[in-house]
N, C-alpha and C positions, 0 to 999 in steps of 0.2 A: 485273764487266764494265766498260770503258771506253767511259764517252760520247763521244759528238761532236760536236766543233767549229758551231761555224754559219759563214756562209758559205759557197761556191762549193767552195774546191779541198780544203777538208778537214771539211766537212760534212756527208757520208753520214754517216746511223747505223747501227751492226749491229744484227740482232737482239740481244734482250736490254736496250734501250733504249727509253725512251721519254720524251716530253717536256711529258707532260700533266698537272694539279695532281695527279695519285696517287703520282708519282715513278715509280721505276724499276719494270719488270714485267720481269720475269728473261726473259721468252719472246717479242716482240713488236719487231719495228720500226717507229716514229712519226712517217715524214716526210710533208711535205705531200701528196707525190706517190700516198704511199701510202694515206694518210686519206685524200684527194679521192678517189684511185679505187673504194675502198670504198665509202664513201658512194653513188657514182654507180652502185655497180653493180646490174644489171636482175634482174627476177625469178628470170628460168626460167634453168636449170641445165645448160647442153650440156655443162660439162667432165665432168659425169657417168657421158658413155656414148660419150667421146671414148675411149676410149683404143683403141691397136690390138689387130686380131685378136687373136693369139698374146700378147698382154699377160694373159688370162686365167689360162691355161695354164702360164705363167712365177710369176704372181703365187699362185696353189693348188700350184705345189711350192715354192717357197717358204715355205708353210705346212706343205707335209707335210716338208722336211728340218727346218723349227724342231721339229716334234713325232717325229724321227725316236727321240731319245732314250728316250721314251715307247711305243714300238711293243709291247712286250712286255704292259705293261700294257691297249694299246689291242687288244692279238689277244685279252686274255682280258675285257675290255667287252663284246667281238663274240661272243664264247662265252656268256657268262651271258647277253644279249640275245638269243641263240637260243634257250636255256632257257630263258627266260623267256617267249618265245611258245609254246615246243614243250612248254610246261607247260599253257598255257592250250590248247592245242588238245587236250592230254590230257586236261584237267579237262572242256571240250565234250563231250567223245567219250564218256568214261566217265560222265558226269554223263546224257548222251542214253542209253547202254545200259544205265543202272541204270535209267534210269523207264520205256524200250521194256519190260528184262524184267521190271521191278517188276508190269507191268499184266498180265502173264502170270500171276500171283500163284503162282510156284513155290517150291521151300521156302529159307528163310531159308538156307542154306549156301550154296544157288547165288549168292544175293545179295553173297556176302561178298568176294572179291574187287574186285568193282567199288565198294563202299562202302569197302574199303582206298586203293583208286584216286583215290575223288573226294578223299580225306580226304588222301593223296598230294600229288596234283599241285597241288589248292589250297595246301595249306601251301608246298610248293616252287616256286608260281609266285610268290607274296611272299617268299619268300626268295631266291629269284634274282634278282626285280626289285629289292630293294634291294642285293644286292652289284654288281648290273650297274651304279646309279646311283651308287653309293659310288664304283666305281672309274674310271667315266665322268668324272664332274666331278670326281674327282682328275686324272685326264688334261687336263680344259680348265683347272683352277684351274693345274696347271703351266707349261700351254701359256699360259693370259694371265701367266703371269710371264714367263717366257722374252719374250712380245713386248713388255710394256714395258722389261722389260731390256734390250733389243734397240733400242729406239725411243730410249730413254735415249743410248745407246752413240750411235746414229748423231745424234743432235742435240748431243749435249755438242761433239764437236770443230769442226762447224758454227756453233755457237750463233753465234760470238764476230762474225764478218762474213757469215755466210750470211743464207738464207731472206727476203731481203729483203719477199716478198710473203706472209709467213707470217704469221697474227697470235695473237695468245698466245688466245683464243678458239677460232681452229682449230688450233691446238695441245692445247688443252685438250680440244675435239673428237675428235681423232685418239690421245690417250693413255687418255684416257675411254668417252667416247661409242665409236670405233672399237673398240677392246679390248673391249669389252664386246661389242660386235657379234658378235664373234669367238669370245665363249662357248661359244657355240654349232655351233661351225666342227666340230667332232668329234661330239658328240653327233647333229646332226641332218643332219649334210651324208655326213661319212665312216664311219660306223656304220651309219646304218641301209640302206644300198643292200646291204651284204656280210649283214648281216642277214637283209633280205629275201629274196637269192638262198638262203640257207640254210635257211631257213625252206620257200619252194619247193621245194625240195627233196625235203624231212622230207612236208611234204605230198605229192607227188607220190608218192614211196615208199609212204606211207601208205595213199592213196586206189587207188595200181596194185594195191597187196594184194589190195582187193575187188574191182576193173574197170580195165584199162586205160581205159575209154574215160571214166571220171569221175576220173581223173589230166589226161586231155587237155582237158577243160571245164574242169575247173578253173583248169591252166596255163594255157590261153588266157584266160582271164580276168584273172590274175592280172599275163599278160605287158601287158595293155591298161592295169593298174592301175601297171603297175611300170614299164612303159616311156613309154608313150602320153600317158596323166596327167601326170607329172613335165614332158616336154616341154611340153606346152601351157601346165603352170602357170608355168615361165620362158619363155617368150614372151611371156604375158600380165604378169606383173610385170616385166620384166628392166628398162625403163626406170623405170618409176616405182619398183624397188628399188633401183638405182643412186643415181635421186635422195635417195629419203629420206637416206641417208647424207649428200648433200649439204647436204641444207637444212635437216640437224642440227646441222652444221658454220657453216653460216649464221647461225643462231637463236643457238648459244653464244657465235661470235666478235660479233653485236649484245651481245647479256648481257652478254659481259664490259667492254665497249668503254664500254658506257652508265655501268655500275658506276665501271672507271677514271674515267672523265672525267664523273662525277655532278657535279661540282663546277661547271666549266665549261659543262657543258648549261644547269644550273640559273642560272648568271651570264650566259648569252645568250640564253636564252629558249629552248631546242633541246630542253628535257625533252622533251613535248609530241612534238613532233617527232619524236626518236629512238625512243618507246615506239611509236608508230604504226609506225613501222620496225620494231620488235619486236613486234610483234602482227602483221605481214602475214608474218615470216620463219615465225611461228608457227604462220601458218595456210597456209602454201605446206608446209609440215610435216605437219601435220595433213591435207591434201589429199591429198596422196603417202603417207600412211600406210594413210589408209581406201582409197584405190586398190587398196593391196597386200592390204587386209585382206576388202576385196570377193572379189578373185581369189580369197585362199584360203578362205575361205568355199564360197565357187562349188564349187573343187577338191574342198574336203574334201565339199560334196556329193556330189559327183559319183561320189569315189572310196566313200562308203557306199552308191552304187544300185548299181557295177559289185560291190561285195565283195556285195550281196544278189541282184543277177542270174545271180552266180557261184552260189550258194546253189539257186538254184532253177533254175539248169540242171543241177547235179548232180541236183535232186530230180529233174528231166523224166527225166534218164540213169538214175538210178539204180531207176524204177517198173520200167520192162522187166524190168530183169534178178530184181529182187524176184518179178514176176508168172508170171517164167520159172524160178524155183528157184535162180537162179543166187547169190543175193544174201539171205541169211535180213533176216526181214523188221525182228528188232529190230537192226540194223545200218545199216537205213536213215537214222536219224537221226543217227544216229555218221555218218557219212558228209559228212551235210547240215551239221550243228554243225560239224564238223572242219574245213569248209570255211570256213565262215565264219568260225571262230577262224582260221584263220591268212591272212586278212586283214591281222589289225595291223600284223606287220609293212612289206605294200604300202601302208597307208594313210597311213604318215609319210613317204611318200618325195614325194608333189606339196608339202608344204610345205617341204622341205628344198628340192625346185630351187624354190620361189617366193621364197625367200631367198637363190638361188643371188649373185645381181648385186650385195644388199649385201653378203655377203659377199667375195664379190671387190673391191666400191669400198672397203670398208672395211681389206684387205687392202695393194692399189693405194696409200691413202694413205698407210699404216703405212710401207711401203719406198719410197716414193717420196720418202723424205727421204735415201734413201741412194745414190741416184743423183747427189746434187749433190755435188759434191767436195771433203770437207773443207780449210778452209781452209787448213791444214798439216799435214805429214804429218812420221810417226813414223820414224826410222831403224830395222830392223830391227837394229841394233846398236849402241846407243846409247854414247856415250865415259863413264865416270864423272863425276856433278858433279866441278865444279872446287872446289880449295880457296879458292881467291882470286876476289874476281869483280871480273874485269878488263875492265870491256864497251869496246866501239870499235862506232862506225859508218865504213864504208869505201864513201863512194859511193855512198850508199844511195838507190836510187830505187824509185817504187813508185804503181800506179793501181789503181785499184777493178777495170776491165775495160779487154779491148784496146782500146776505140773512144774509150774517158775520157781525159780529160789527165791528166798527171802531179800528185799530190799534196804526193809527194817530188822533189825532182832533185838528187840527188848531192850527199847532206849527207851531212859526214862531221866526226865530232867523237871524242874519247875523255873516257874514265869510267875512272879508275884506283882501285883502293882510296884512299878518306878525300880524293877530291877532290869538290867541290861543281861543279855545273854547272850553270846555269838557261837554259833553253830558250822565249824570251817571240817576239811577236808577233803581230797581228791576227788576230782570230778567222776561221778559214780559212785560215791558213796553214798546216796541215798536221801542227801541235805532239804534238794530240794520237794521232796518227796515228804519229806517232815511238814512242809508248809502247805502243801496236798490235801494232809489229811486234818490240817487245822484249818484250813477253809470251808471243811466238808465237800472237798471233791471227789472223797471218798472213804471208806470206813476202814479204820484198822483191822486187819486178819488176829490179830489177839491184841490182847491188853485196854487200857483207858485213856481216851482224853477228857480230863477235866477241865470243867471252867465254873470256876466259883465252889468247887468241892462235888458238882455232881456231873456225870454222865454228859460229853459233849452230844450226843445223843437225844436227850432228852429236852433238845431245846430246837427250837427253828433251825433250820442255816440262816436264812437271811439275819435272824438277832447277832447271831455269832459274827457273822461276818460285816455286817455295822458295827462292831467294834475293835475291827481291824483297820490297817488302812496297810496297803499293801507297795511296795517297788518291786515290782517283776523285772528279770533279766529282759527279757524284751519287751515293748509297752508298746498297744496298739492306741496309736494316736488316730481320730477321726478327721475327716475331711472338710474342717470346720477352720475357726477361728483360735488361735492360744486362749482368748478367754475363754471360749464354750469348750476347749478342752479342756481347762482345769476346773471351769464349775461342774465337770462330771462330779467330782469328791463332795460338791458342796453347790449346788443349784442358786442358795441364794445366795451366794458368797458376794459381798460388795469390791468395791473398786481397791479400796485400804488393805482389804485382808487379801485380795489377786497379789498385788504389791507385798505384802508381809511375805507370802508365802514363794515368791518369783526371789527376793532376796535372801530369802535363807536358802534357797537351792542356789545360791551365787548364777541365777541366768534373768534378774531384773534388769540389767545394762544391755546384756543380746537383745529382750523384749522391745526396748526403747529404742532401740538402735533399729526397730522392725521401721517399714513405711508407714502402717496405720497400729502399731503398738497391740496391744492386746487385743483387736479387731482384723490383725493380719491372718490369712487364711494359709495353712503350711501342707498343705498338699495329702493325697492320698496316703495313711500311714505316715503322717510325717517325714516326707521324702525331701522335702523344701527344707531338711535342716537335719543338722549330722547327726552321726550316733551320741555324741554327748550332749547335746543341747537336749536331744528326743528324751537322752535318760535324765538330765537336769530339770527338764520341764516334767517328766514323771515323777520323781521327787517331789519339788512343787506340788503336783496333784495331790501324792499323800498328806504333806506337811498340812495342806487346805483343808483336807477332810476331818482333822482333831481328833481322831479317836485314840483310843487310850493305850491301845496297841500299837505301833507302828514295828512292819516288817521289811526289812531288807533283803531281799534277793541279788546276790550278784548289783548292786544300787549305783555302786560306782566302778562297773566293770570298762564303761568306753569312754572313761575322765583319763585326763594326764593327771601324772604326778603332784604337780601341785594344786590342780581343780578339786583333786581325790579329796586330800589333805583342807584346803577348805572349806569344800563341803561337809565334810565329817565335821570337823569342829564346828560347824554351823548347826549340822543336824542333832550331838550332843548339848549344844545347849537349848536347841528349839524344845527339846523332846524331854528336858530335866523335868521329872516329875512322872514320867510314862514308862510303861513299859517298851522298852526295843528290845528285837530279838533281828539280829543279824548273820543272815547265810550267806557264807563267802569263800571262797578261794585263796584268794589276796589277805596278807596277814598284815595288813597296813588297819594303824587307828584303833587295834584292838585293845591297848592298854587302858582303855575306858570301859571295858565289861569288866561286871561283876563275877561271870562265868564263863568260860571258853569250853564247849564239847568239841571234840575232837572224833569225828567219823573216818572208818575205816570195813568198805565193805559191812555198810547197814549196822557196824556196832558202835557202839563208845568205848575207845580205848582210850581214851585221854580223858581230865578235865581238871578245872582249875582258872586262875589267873592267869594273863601271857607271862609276869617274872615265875613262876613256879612251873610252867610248863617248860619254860628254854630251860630250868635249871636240870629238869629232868632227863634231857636229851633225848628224848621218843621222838614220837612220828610228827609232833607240832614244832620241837627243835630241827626233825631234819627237812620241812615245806619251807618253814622260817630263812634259814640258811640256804635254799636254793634260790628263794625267791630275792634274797637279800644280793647272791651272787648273780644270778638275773638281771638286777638293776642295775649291778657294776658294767655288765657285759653293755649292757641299752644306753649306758649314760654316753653323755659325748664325751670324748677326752679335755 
C-alpha cells in the first residue's frame, strides 16, 4: 500500500493506511476527518434499518445465487430433516401404541411389531439427525467460504483508494462477526420453512388415515404455528436485530481502534476515556441482544402452548369418534403423540424469522462493498506484459472526486529503461500520488500512462506491477520471520541472495547480530525493531524482488545522516542498469539523477539536473537551502 502525502492537494489517504504509533493497518483509513467523525458519533443506530424496501429481497438472493452451487447437497439436508422429524413422530406413534396395547395385556406376538418399530425409528431418527447435520454445515461451512472469498475479491481491488469511511474494525466486523452471522443463513432460515411444510404434510396424511377432521385441527394449528408465529416474532425483533449487527460492528471497530492507538491514548491521557467508550458500545450490544433474546423466548413459548393446544384439540376431536367406534381406542394416543411430535419442525421456524433482520443486515454489509466502484478496472483482454518497461506520463491529470481540485495537472515526464528520475517537492504536492496511479490504484482524470508506448490501461495491473518493485514511506512488516518477510518480493529466494540484498540495504550486520539471524520473528508490524531497520529491511525487500523498475518513496526518510548517504550509494550501484524513479522530500543523493521534476501543487514547475536547478534559483534552490540550513541548525556543534 502507498501512503499519503500530508498537506492539502495530495494528502488524502486510501484505505489501507494509517498514521498512528501502530503503523500501517492493511484495512483502515486515518484522516483527521475520519477519526473526528468517529469519535463523535451518537449512540443509536438508524443506518441499521435504513435501507430500502426491496433491498431485502435483492440482498437474500444474492445469498441464495452464492449457495446455488450447493443446491444438490442442500435438497438432500431438506430430506434427511424430514426424516428426521417423520422418524420422531414415528417413534411417538408407535411408542404410544405399544403401551395403549401393552395395558390390554395380549399375547407377546401381538406386541412384536410395534416393539420392532420403536427400536426402528429411535435408531433412524439419530441417524438421520446426524447426517442431516453433517451435510447441513457442510452446506454453510461452504457457504461462509465462498462469502469471505467473495468479500476478499470485492475489497482487494477497492483497498487501494476506496472505503474512505470504512475502518479496519468494521472490516474486521463485517469478514468475522458478519460471516459468521451468516452461518446460519441455511440452517435456520432456508431449511427449516421447506421442512416444516413437509413435515405437514406427512402429518396431515397420517392423522386424515384416522379422521379427516383431526388432519384439520391439527393444520390449523400448525398453520398459526408456521405462519402467524414467525411473523409476529420479526416484527418484534426486526429492529433490534438489525441493530445488533450494528453495534457489533461498533464495539470491534472501538476494540480495534483502542488496540492500534494504545500508545497514543496512553501519552494523552484518552485510555480512560476510550474504554468508557468501549464499555457503553458494549452495553448498547448487549441491550439489543437481550431485546432479541427476550422476543424469542416469548416466541419459543408461545410456539410450545400452540404445538400443546394442537395436542389437545386433537384429543377433544379425536374422544367422539373413539366413543363412536369410529376410531379404536389404543390409536387414541398415537394420534395425540403424533401430533405433538411433528411440531418440531413448526417450532424452529419463529426463531429463524426472529433472526430474519440480522441476517439480512449482515448480509446488506457483506455486498455493500461491492457497490462502490473499484478503483480500476480490468480489460477484458488484457495486451501481454511488455518486455521493456518503458513508462511515460502524458498530461497526466487526476482528483480524488469531481467537486476536489486537481491533485495532478498535466505532468508529464518519461522513464526509459536505465534512466534515474527523481520526483521532489513539498509535502502535498501531489509526488506521492504519481506513484498511485502508476501502480494502478487508480486511473488518471485526464491524460496517458504509458508503458512500452501503449495505454497502461490496456494491460493487467498485476503485469504492470510485477515490474515494479516498490519502498513505500511506511512498510507493513508481517508477524513472521526477517526471512519470510523479505521472500514476500521473491518466495524462492535462497539464502545468498537474502544476504546480497540485506547488504546493499547496509542492515546484514543488524540481521546477524539478530538471536536466530534470518529466522528471528520481529513482532506484529515490525514493532521489535525501529523505524530505520523497518525501512532498511524494506528496501532489502525491493532490492530482492529484481524488477526492472525500482521505486522510492520517501526510502530513506527515518535513516541518519550518514545510514542515508550509504545506503543511496548502495542502492545506485545495485540498480546500474534499471530504471529508478525516486519520490522525496530530502534533496540528499540526488546528483545521481538524470532528471529531477520538481512539483508544486500538482504541476511541474521545475526540471532538470540538481547543478542546473540550484543555478536557477526557483523553488528547488530555495527546499535546497532550507534543508541545507536545517542540517546546520540539527548538527552538533
Amino acid at each position: 500500500m502507498i501512503p499519503a502525502e500530508g498537506g492539502t492537494a495530495g494528502g488524502r489517504q486510501p484505505i489501507g493506511e494509517t498514521t498512528g504509533s501502530s503503523g500501517v493497518n492493511p484495512m483502515v483509513e486515518s484522516t483527521p476527518k475520519a477519526r473526528s467523525g468517529w469519535a463523535e458519533r451518537k449512540a443509536g443506530l438508524p443506518e441499521a434499518v435504513a435501507a430500502p424496501a426491496g433491498e431485502g429481497w435483492r440482498t437474500f438472493a444474492g445469498l441464495l445465487r452464492l449457495a446455488a452451487p450447493f443446491r444438490g447437497a442442500m435438497a438432500l439436508a431438506v430430506v434427511l430433516g424430514t426424516l428426521t422429524v417423520g422418524a420422531g413422530v414415528g417413534l411417538m406413534a408407535t411408542s404410544a401404541y405399544l403401551i395403549a396395547a401393552a395395558a390390554l395385556q395380549p399375547g407377546i406376538h401381538a406386541l412384536a411389531v410395534p416393539i420392532v418399530g420403536v427400536r426402528f425409528f429411535g435408531l433412524t431418527r439419530g441417524l438421520f439427525r446426524y447426517l442431516e447435520r453433517l451435510v447441513s454445515h457442510q452446506v454453510s461451512f461452504n457457504l461462509l467460504a465462498r462469502l469471505r472469498v467473495r468479500f476478499y475479491q470485492a475489497l482487494e481491488p477497492r483497498a487501494p483508494l476506496g472505503g474512505s469511511d470504512t475502518h479496519s474494525g468494521d472490516l474486521l466486523a463485517r469478514i468475522v462477526s458478519d460471516v459468521e452471522t451468516l452461518q446460519f443463513f441455511y440452517t435456520r432460515l432456508i431449511a427449516p420453512p421447506v421442512v416444516a411444510l413437509l413435515v405437514a404434510v406427512l402429518v396431515g396424511l397420517f392423522l386424515g388415515a384416522f379422521a379427516p377432521s383431526l388432519a384439520l385441527v391439527a393444520l390449523a394449528v400448525m398453520g398459526v404455528a408456521g405462519i402467524a408465529l414467525p411473523v409476529l416474532a420479526y416484527r418484534a425483533t426486526r429492529e433490534a436485530g438489525g441493530r445488533v449487527v450494528t453495534a457489533r460492528a461498533e464495539l470491534s471497530a472501538r476494540v480495534v481502534d483502542g488496540v492500534q492507538g494504545a500508545a497514543d491514548l496512553l501519552a494523552f491521557g484518552q485510555a480512560e476515556r476510550h474504554a468508557d467508550q468501549v464499555a457503553q458500545a458494549g452495553r448498547m450490544l448487549l441491550r439489543e441482544q437481550r431485546r432479541v433474546a427476550t422476543a424469542g423466548a416469548m416466541h419459543g413459548a408461545g410456539g410450545t402452548l400452540l404445538a400443546h393446544l394442537a395436542m389437545w384439540g386433537v384429543l377433544v376431536a379425536a374422544i367422539p369418534l373413539v366413543t363412536s367406534g369410529r376410531l379404536a381406542g389404543v390409536c387414541l394416543p398415537v394420534v395425540v403423540l403424533a401430533t405433538l411430535a411433528g411440531f418440531e419442525a413448526a417450532l424452529a421456524l419463529p426463531g429463524a424469522c426472529q433472526h430474519l433482520e440480522s441476517y439480512r443486515q449482515a448480509a446488506r454489509r457483506l455486498f455493500a462493498l461491492e457497490e462502490t466502484p473499484p478503483a480500476v478496472t480490468v480489460p477484458p483482454c488484457p495486451v501481454p506484459a511488455p518486455h521493456a518497461f518503458s513508462l511515460a506520463f502524458e498530461n497526466v491529470s487526476f482528483r480524488y472526486a469531481p467537486n476536489e481540485p486537481l491533485v495532478l495537472d498535466r505532468v508529464s515526464f518519461a522513464l526509459p529503461p536505465g534512466k534515474r528520475v527523481a520526483i521532489v517537492g513539498p509535502s502535498g504536492a501531489g509526488k506521492s500520488t504519481l506513484l498511485r496511479l502508476l501502480l494502478r490504484f487508480a486511473e488518471p482524470t485526464a491524460g496517458r500512462l504509458l508503458l512500452d508506448g501503449r495505454d497502461l490501461r490496456d494491460y493487467d495491473p498485476e503485469d504492470v506491477r510485477a515490474g515494479l518493485a516498490v519502498v513505500p514511506q511506511q512498510t507493513h512488516l508481517f508477524n513472521t520471520t526477517v526471512g519470510r518477510n523479505l521472500r514476500l518480493a521473491r518466495p524462492d529466494a535462497d539464502a545468498a541472495a537474502l544476504a546480497a540484498a540485506a547488504q546493499q540495504a547496509r542492515i546484514d550486520d543488524f540481521i546477524a547480530a539478530l538471536p536466530e539471524g534470518y529466522d528471528t520473528r520481529i513482532g506484529e508490524q515490525g514493532l521489535c525493531l525501529s523505524g530505520g531497520e523497518r525501512q532498511r529491511l524494506a528496501i532489502a525487500r525491493a532490492l530482492l524482488r529484481e524488477a526492472p523498475v525500482l521505486v522510492l518513496d520517501e526510502a530513506t526518510a527515518h535513516l541518519d545522516a550518514q545510514t542515508e548517504q550509504e545506503v543511496l550509494r548502495s542502492l545506485y550501484a545495485a540498480t546500474a542498469g534499471r530504471s529508478l524513479l525516486v519520490i522525496t522530500h530530502r534533496l540528499v543523493g540526488l546528483e545521481a539523477m538524470d532528471e529531477i521534476l520538481v512539483l508544486c501543487e500538482g504541476q511541474v514547475v521545475e526540471r532538470g539536473k540538481h547543478a542546473e536547478l540550484l543555478a536557477r534559483r526557483g523553488l528547488y534552490r530555495h527546499l535546497w537551502e532550507q534543508q541545507q540550513t536545517e542540517a546546520v541548525i540539527l548538527s552538533p556543534a
